[in-house]
C-alpha positions in Angstrom: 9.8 -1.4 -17.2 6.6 -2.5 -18.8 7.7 -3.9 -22.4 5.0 -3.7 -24.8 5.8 -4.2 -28.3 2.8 -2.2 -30.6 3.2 -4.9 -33.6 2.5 -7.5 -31.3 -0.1 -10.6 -32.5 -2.8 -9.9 -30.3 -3.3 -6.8 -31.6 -3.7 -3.9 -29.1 -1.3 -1.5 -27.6 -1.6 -0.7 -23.6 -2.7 3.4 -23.5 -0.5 5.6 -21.4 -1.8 5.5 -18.4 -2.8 1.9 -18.0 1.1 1.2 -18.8 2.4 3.7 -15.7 -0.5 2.0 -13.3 1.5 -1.6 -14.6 4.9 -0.5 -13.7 3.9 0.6 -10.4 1.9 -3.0 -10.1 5.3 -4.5 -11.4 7.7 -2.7 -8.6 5.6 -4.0 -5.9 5.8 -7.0 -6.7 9.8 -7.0 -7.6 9.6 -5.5 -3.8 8.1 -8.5 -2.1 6.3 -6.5 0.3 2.5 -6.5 0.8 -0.2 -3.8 1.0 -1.2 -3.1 4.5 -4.4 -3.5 3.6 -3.7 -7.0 2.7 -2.0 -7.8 5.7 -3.4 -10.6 7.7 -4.8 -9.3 11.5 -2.7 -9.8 14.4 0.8 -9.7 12.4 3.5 -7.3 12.9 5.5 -6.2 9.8 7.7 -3.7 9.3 6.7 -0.6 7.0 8.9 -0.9 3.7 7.7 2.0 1.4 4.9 4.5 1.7 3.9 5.9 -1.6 3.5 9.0 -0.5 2.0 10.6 -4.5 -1.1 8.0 -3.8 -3.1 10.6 -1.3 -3.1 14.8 -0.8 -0.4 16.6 1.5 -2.7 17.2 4.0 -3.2 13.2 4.5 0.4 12.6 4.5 1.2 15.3 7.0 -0.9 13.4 9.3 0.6 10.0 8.8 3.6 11.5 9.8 2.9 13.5 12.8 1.2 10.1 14.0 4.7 8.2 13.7 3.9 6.5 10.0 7.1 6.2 8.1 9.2 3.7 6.7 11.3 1.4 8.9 8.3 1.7 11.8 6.6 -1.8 13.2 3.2 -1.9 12.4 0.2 -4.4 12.9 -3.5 -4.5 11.7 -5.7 -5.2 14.4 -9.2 -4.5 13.1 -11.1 -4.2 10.1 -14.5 -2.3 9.8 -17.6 -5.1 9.5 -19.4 -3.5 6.2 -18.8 -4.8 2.8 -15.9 -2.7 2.3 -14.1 -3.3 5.4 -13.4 0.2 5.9 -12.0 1.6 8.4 -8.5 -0.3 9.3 -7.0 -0.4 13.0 -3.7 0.2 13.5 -0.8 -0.2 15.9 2.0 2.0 15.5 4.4 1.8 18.2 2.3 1.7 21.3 -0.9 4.1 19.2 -3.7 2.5 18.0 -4.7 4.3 14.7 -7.8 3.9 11.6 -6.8 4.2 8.3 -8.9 4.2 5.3 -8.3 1.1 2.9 -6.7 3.5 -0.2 -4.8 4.8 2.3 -3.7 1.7 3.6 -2.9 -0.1 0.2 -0.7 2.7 -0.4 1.8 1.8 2.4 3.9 -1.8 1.3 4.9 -3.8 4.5 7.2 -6.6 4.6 6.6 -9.5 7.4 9.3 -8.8 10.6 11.3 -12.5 11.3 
């Protein structure tokens, strides 16, 4: 997806693995969605896609034994109060859960009508 021509006039060529990190930058957007983490409080959206490669096994097991997967309402409630507002609250379904931010920017939401 990322078209980078290496004869180009400015000069440089994108390495490797900058060019992978700008097609996945490039598919979100084409998705429309937005990261969880940058969903505004008090908003209920629908879970689109969860990329489920962006945190270990172990991580992902628990997201989906506590009800996270696509097609489930969600809705940020909380964020924590220190610079990195970290820990995120979530509802999911009638559960209230925390997510850490990484692991929130990994899940794509799209606002329910």
């Amino acid at each position: 997806m990322c078209q980078v021509s290496r004869g180009s006039s400015a000069g440089y060529a994108i390495p490797p693995d900058k060019r992978i990190l700008l097609d996945v930058i490039a598919n979100r957007l084409q998705m429309g969605g937005v990261q969880l983490d940058q969903l505004p409080l008090n908003q209920f959206a629908i879970v689109r896609t969860i990329d489920w490669s962006a945190f270990p096994d172990s991580e992902g097991h628990r997201l989906r034994s506590l009800g996270l997967e696509e097609g489930v309402g969600i809705e940020a409630l909380h964020m924590g109060i220190l610079l990195w507002k970290d820990p995120i609250a979530v509802r999911v379904g009638r559960m209230t859960i925390a997510l850490r931010r990484k692991v929130a920017a990994a899940i794509i939401c799209e606002f329910a009508a």
